[in-house]
C-alpha positions in Angstrom: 82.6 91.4 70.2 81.3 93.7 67.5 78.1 92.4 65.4 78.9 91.4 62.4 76.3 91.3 59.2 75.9 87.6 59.0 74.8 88.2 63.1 72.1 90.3 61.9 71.1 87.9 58.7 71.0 85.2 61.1 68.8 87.0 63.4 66.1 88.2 61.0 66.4 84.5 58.8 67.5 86.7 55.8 70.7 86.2 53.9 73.6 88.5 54.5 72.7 89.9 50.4 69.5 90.9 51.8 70.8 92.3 54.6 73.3 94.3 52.7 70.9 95.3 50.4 68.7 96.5 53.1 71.3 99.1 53.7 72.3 99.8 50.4 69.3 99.7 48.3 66.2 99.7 50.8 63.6 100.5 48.0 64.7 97.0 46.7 63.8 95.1 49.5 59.8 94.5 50.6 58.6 96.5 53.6 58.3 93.1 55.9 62.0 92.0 55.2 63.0 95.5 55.9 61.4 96.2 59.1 62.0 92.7 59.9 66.4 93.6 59.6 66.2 97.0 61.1 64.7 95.8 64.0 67.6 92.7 64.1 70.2 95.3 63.4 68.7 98.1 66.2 68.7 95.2 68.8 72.1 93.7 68.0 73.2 97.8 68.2 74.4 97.2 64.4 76.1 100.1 62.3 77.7 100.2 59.1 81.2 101.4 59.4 81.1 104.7 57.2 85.0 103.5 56.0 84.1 100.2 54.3 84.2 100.3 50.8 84.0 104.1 50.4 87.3 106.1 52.1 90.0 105.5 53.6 89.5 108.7 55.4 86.2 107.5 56.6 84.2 110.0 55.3 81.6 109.1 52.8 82.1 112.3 51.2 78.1 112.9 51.1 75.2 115.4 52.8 71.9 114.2 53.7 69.5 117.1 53.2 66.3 117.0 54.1 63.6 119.1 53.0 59.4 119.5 53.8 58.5 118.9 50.5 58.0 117.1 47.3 58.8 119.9 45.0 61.6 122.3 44.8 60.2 125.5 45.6 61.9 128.9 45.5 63.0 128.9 48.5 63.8 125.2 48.9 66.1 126.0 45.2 68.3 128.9 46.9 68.9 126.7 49.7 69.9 123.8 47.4 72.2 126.6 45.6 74.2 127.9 48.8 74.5 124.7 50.3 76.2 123.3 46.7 78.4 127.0 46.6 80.2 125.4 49.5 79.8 121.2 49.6 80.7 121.2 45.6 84.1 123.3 46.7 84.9 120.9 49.0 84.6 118.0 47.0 81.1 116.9 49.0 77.7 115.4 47.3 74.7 116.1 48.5 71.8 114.0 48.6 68.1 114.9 48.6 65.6 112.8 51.0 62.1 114.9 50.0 60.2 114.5 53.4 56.4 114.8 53.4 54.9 112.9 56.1 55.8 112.0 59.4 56.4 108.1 58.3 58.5 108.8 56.0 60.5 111.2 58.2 60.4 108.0 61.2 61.9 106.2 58.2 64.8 107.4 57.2 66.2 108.5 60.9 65.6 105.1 61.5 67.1 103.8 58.5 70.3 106.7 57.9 72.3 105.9 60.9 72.1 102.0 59.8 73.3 102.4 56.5 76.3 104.8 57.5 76.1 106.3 54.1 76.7 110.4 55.0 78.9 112.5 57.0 76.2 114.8 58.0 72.7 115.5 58.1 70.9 119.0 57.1 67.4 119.6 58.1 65.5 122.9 56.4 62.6 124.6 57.5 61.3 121.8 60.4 62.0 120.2 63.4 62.9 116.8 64.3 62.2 114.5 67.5 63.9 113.6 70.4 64.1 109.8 69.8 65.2 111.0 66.1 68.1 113.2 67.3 69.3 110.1 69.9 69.7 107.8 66.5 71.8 110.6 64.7 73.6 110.8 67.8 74.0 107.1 68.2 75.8 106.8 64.9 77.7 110.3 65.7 76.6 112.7 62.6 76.7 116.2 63.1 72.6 117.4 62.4 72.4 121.4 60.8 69.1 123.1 60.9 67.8 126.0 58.9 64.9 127.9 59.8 64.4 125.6 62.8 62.1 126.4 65.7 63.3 124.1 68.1 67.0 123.7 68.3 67.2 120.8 70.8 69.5 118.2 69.6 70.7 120.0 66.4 74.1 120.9 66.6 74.4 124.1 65.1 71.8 126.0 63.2 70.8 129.2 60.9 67.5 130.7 61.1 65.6 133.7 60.5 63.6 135.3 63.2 60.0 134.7 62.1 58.8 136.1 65.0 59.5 139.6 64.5 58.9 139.3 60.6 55.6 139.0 61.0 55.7 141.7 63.5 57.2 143.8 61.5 54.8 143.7 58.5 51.8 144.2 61.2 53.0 147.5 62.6 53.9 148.4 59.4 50.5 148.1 58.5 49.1 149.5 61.6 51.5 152.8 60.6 49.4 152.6 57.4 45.8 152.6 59.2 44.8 149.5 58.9 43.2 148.2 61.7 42.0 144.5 59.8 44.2 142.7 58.5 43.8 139.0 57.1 46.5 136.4 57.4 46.6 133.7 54.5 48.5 130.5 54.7 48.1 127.2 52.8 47.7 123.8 54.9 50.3 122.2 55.2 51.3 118.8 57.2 50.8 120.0 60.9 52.3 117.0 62.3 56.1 117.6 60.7 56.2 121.0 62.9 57.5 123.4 59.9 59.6 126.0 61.1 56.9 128.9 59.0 53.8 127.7 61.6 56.1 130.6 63.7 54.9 133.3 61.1 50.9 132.4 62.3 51.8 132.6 66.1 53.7 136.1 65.6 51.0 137.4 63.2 48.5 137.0 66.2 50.9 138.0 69.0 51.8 140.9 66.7 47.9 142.1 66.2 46.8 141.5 69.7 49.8 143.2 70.9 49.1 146.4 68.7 45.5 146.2 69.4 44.4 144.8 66.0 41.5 143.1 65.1 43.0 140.2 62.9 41.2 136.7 61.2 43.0 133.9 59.4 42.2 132.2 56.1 43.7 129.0 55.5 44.2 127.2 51.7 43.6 123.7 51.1 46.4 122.6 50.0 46.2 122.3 45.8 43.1 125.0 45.8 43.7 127.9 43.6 44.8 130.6 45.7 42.4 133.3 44.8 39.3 131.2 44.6 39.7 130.0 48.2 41.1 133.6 49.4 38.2 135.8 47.1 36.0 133.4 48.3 36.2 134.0 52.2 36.3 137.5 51.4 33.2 137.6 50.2 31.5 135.3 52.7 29.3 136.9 55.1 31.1 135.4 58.0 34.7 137.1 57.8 34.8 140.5 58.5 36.4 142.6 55.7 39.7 143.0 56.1 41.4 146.3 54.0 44.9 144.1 54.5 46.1 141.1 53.6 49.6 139.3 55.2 50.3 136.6 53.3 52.2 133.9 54.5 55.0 133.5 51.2 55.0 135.6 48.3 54.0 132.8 46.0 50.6 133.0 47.5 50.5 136.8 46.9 51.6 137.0 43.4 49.3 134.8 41.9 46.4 136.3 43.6 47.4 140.2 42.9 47.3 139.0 39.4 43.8 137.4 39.8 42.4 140.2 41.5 43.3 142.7 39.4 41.9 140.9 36.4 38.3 141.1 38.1 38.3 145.1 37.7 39.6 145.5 41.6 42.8 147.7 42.5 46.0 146.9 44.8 46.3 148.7 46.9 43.3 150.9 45.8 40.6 148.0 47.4 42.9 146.1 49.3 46.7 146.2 50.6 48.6 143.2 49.9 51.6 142.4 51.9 54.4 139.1 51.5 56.9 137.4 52.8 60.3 135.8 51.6 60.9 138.4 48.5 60.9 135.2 46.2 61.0 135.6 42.6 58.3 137.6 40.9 58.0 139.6 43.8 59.7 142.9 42.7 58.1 142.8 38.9 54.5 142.6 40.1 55.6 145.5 43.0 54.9 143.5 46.0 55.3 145.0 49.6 57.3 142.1 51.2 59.2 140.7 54.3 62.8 140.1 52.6 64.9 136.8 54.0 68.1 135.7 52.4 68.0 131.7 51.9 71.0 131.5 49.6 72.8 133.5 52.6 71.7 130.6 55.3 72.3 127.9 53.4 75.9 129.2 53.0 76.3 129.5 56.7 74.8 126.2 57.3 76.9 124.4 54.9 80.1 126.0 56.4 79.3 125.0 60.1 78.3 121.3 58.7 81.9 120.9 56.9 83.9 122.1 60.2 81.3 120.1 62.6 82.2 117.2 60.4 86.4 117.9 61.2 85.2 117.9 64.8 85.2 121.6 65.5 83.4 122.7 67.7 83.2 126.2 67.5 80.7 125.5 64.8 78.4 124.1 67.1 76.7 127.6 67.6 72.9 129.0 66.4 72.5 131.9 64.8 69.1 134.0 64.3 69.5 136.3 61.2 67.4 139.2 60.9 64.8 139.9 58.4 63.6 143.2 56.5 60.9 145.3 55.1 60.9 145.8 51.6 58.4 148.7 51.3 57.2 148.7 47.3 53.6 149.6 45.9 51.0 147.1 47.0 50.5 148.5 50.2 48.8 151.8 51.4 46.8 153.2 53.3 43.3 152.1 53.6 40.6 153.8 51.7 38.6 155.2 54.5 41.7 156.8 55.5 
């Protein structure tokens, strides 16, 4: 006999409001009474039929999207754009679940396939667990990555290859003469396993690989970027790079700017090279590694609509290439 919601009031000593409520509104309801009906509904194997009250297709018509982050960044906004260019067409909403720590990410997989409230499920730019992907699977939703690592348990992705971006920009800058080069990143939550930690591991394949001697410096997160970067390059324990690879190009800009406020010249003192070609990027001139978000989030949101009409032949994963846009922050190094 299917469990019914007064099963699940009964077994958690709530009302069936608060039990519906739960699943409706779960920011309404106190963290004890929440934990204390999920857990009653997980053991009673308790869904939400995705039909009641909204379709009578089934379909609730809605996207989950989840993204790394509590701001919409540039890239996180062209994502946002392609994946509206299609869902909007076809008459879809889609819903924003900012995710920033790995609590909140247990949170909502454990909450989402309770509530029955979305067709699908998007993830950008990280990956998700095992025990995660068995709940989506429980309450059968079709998962989407972008820029995903690890593909186990998604069912279709798009991603670029970070890999050889970052390999890329190094033998372009081994081409060039430089033979230091200094990767800069900001810190972000290590534990959440975003997608971009791949540009780190190619940048030191790529320089051991091509024989070059390499260090990293890493950005507290909410530091100004060219006090922390300036900062290590002027400390006597890093040795002077004449390159830097920055991680995203809105590290970059702001500390081109910076450093050529101080008197010092780019590429004259120092090469500078980026990576997403994000706005900003072409007016200050910046050497970059050029990926197309709006162009994978269209993809993505195209597989998601046919995965959610059961076919099948979305269920693929695609890596999409990335490219060097050459412009005038890099150069050879002065010695040379």
């Amino acid at each position: 006999m299917k469990t019914s919601i007064r099963d699940v009031a009964q077994a958690a000593g709530v009302s069936t409001a608060t039990v519906s409520r739960v699943f409706s509104h779960p920011d309404r309801v106190s963290d004890k009474t929440r934990e204390k009906v999920l857990n009653a509904a997980e053991q009673l194997d308790f869904y939400i039929s995705r039909s009641a009250g909204v379709l009578k297709s089934g379909q609730a018509k809605r996207i989950a999207f989840l993204v790394g982050s509590s701001k919409i960044d540039w890239f996180t906004g062209r994502i946002i754009e392609g994946l509206n260019t299609v869902f909007r067409s076809a008459r879809y909403d889609l819903v924003l679940y900012p995710i920033t720590t790995l609590e909140e990410r247990k949170t909502f997989f454990n909450t989402l396939p309770l509530r029955g409230n979305v067709d699908a499920v998007v993830v950008s730019s990280f990956d998700i667990s095992a025990q995660e992907v068995e709940r989506l699977q429980d309450a059968n939703l079709p998962i989407v990555g972008i820029n995903v690592t690890d593909t186990l348990g998604f069912t279709a992705s798009v991603s670029i290859d970070d890999l050889e971006g970052t390999s890329i920009g190094v033998r372009y800058l081994k081409q060039l003469g430089h033979s230091h080069i200094t990767y800069c990143f900001e810190e972000f939550e290590r534990g959440l396993h975003f997608s971009s930690w791949t540009r780190i591991d190619g940048f030191k394949q790529a320089c051991e690989r091509e024989h070059i001697d390499y260090s990293l410096i890493s950005v507290p997160h909410g530091d100004d970027v060219f006090d922390a970067v300036y900062s290590q390059l002027m400390s006597n324990t890093l040795t002077k790079p004449t390159a830097l690879f920055f991680h995203q190009d809105s590290l970059a800009v702001p500390f081109i700017f910076k450093y050529r406020e101080i008197g010092m010249t780019i590429p004259g003192d120092i090469s500078v090279l980026g990576y997403d070609n994000s706005t900003f990027s072409g007016e200050v001139g910046l050497t970059t590694i050029k990926q197309k978000p709006l162009d994978l989030a269209i993809q993505a949101a195209k597989k998601t609509l046919r995965l959610i009409e059961k076919d099948l032949s979305a269920a693929t994963h695609e890596i999409v290439p990335v490219q060097l846009l050459v412009r005038s922050t890099t150069a050879a190094p002065p010695h040379a």
